[in-house]
Backbone as a chain_set.jsonl record, in Angstrom:
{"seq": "XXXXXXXXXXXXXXXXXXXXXXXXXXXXXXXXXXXXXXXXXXXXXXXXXXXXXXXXXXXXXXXXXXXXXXXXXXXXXX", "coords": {"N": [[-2.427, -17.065, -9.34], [-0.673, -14.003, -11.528], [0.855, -13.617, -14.294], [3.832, -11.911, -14.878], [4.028, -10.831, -17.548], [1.119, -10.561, -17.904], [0.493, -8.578, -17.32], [-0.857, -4.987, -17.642], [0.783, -1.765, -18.293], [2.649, 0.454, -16.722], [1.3, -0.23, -13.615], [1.78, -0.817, -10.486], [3.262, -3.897, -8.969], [3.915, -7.025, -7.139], [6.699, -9.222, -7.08], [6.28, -12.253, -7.164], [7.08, -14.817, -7.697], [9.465, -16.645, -8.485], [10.249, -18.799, -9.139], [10.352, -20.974, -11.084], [12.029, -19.674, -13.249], [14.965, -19.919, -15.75], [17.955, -20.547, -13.465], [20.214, -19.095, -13.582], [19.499, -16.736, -14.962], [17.734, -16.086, -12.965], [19.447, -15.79, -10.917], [20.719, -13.366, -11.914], [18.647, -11.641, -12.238], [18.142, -11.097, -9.422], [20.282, -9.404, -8.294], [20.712, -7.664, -9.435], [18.499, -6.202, -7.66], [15.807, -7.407, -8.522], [13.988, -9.106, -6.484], [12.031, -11.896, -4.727], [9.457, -10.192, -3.587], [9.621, -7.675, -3.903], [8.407, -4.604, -5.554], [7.485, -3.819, -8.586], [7.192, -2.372, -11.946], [5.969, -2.596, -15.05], [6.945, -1.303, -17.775], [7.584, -0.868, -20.583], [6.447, -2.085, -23.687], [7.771, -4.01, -26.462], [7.515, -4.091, -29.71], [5.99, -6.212, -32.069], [5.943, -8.679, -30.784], [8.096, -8.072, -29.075], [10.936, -7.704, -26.274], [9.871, -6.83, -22.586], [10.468, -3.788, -21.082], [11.162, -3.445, -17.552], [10.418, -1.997, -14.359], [12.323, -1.286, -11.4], [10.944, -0.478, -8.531], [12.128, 0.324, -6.308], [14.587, 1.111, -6.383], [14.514, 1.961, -8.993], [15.747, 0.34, -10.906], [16.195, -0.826, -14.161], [15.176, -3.373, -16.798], [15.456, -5.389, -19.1], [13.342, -7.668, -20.581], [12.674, -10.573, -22.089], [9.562, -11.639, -23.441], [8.824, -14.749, -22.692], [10.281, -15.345, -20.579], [9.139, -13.329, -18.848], [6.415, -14.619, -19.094], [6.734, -16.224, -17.029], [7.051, -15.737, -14.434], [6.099, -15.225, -11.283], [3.159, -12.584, -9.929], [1.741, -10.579, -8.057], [-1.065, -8.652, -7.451], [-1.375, -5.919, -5.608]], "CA": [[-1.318, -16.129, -9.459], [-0.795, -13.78, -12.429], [2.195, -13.458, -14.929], [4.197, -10.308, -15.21], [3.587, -10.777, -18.866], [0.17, -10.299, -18.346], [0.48, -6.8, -16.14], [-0.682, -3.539, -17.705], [1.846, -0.897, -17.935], [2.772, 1.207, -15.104], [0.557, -0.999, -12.275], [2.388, -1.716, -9.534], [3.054, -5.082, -8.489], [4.93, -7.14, -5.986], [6.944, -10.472, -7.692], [6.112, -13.448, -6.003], [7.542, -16.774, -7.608], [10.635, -17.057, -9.552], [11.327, -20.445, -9.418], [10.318, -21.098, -12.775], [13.011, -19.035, -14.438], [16.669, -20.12, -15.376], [18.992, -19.926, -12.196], [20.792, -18.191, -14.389], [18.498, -15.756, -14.778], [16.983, -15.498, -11.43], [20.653, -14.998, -9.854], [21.325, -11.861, -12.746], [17.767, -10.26, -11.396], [18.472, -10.833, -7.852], [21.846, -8.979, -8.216], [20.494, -6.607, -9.853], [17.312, -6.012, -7.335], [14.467, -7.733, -9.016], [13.853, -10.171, -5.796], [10.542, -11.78, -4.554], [8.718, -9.43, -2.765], [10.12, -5.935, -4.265], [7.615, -3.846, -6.049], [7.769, -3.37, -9.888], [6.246, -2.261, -12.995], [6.254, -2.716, -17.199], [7.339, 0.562, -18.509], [7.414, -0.48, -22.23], [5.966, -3.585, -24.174], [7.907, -3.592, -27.564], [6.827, -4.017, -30.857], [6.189, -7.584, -32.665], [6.55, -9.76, -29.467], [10.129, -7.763, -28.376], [10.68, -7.827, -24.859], [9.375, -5.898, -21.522], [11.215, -2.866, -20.091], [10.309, -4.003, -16.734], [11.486, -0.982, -13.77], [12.13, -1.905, -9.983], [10.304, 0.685, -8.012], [12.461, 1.178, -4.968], [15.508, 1.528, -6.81], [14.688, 2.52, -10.248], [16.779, 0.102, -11.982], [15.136, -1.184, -15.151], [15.661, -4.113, -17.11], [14.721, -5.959, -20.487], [13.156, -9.121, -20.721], [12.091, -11.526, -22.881], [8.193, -12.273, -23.177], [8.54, -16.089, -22.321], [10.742, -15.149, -19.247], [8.167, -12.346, -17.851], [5.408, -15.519, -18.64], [7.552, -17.363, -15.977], [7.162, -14.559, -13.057], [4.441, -15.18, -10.847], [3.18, -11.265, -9.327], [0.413, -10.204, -7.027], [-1.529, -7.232, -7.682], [-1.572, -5.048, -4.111]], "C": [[-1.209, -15.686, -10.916], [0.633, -13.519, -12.627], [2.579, -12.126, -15.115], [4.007, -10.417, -16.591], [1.864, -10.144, -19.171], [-0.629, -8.714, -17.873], [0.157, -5.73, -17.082], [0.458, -2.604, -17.294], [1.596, 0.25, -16.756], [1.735, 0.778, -13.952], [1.675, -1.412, -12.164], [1.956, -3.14, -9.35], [4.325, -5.841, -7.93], [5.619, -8.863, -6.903], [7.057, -11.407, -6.47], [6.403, -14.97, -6.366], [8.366, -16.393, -9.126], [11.26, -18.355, -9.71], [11.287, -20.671, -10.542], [11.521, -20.84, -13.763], [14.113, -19.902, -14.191], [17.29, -20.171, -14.359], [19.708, -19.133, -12.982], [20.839, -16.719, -14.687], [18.004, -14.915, -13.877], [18.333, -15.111, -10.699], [20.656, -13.432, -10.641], [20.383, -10.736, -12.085], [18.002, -9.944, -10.145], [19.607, -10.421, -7.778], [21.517, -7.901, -8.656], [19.212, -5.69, -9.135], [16.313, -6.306, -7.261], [14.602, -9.4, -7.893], [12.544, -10.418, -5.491], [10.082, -11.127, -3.664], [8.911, -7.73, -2.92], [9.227, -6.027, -5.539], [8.055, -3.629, -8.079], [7.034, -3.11, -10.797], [6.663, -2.688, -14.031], [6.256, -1.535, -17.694], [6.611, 0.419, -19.787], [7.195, -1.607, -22.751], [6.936, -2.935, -25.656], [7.024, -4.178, -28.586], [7.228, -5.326, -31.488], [7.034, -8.729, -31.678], [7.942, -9.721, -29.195], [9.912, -7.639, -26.638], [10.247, -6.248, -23.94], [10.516, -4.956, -21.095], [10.173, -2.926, -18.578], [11.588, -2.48, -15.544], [11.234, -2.062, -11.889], [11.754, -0.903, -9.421], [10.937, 1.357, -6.643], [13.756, 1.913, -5.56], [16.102, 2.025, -8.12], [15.341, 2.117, -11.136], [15.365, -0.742, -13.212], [15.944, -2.287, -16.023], [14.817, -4.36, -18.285], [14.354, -7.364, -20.504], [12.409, -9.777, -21.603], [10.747, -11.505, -22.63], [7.975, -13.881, -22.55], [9.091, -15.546, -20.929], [10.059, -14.554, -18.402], [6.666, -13.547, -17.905], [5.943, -15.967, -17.358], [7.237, -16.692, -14.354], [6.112, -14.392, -12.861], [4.49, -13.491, -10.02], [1.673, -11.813, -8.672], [0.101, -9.003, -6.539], [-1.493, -6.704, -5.724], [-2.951, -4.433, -4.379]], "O": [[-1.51, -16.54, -11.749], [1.466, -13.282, -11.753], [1.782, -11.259, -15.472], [3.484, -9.314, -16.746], [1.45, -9.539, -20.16], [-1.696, -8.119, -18.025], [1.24, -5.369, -17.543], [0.992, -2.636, -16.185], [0.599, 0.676, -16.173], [1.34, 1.753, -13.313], [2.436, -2.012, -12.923], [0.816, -3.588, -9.477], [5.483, -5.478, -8.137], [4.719, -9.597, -7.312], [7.611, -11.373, -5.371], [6.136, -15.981, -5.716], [8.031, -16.049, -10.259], [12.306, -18.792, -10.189], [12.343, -20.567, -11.166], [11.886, -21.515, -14.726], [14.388, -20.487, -13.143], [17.048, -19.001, -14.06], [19.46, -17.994, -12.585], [21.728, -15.867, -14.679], [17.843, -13.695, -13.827], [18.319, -14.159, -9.918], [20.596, -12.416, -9.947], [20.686, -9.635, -11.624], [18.08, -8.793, -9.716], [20.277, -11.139, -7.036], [22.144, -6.951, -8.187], [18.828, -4.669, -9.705], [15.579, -5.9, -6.36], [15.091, -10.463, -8.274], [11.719, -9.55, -5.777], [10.381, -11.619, -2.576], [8.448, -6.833, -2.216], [9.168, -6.962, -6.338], [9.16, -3.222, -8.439], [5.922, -3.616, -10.647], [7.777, -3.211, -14.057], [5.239, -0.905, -17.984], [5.614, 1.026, -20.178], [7.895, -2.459, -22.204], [6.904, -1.742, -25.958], [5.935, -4.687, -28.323], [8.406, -5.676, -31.548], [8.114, -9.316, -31.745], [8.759, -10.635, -29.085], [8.86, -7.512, -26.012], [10.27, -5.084, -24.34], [11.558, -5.507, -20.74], [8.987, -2.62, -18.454], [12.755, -2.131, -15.72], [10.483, -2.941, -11.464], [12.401, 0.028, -9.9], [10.577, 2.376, -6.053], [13.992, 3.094, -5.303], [17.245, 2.346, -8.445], [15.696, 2.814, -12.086], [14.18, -1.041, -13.063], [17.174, -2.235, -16.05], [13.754, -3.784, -18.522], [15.256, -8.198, -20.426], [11.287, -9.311, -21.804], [10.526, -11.33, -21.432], [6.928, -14.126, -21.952], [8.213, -15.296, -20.103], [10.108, -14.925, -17.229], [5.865, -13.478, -16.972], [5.041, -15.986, -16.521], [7.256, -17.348, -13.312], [5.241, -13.82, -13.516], [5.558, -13.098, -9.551], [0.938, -12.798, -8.735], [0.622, -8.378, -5.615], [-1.64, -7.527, -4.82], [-3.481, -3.712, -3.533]]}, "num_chains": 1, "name": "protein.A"}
């Protein structure tokens, strides 16, 4: 399984294991959309290890995340 950290920008991909993260964490994405099995991409990598603009693809919401946290998020290329 590969890390959303390690995704090329704009490839789709489907998230498939959040256990890893915070609960904390994993409740804020899943409230906000980002659940396992919904589609997403990496918009924007920042600059000097700043975090991912990561988008959800059905519903267009977009989020910021940390680099250690997007290591944590197992995906699976389609």
């Amino acid at each position: 399984m590969r890390s959303l950290l390690a995704m090329p920008l704009h490839q789709s991909v489907i998230l498939s294991d959040m256990t890893k993260l915070d609960d904390r964490l994993r409740r804020r994405m899943i409230a906000l959309g980002f659940y396992e099995g919904c589609s997403v991409q990496v918009k924007r990598r920042a600059i000097f290890a700043g975090p991912l603009t990561v988008e959800q693809v059905e519903h267009q919401q977009m989020i910021a995340l940390r680099r250690s946290d997007a290591a944590q998020i197992g995906v699976i290329v389609p």
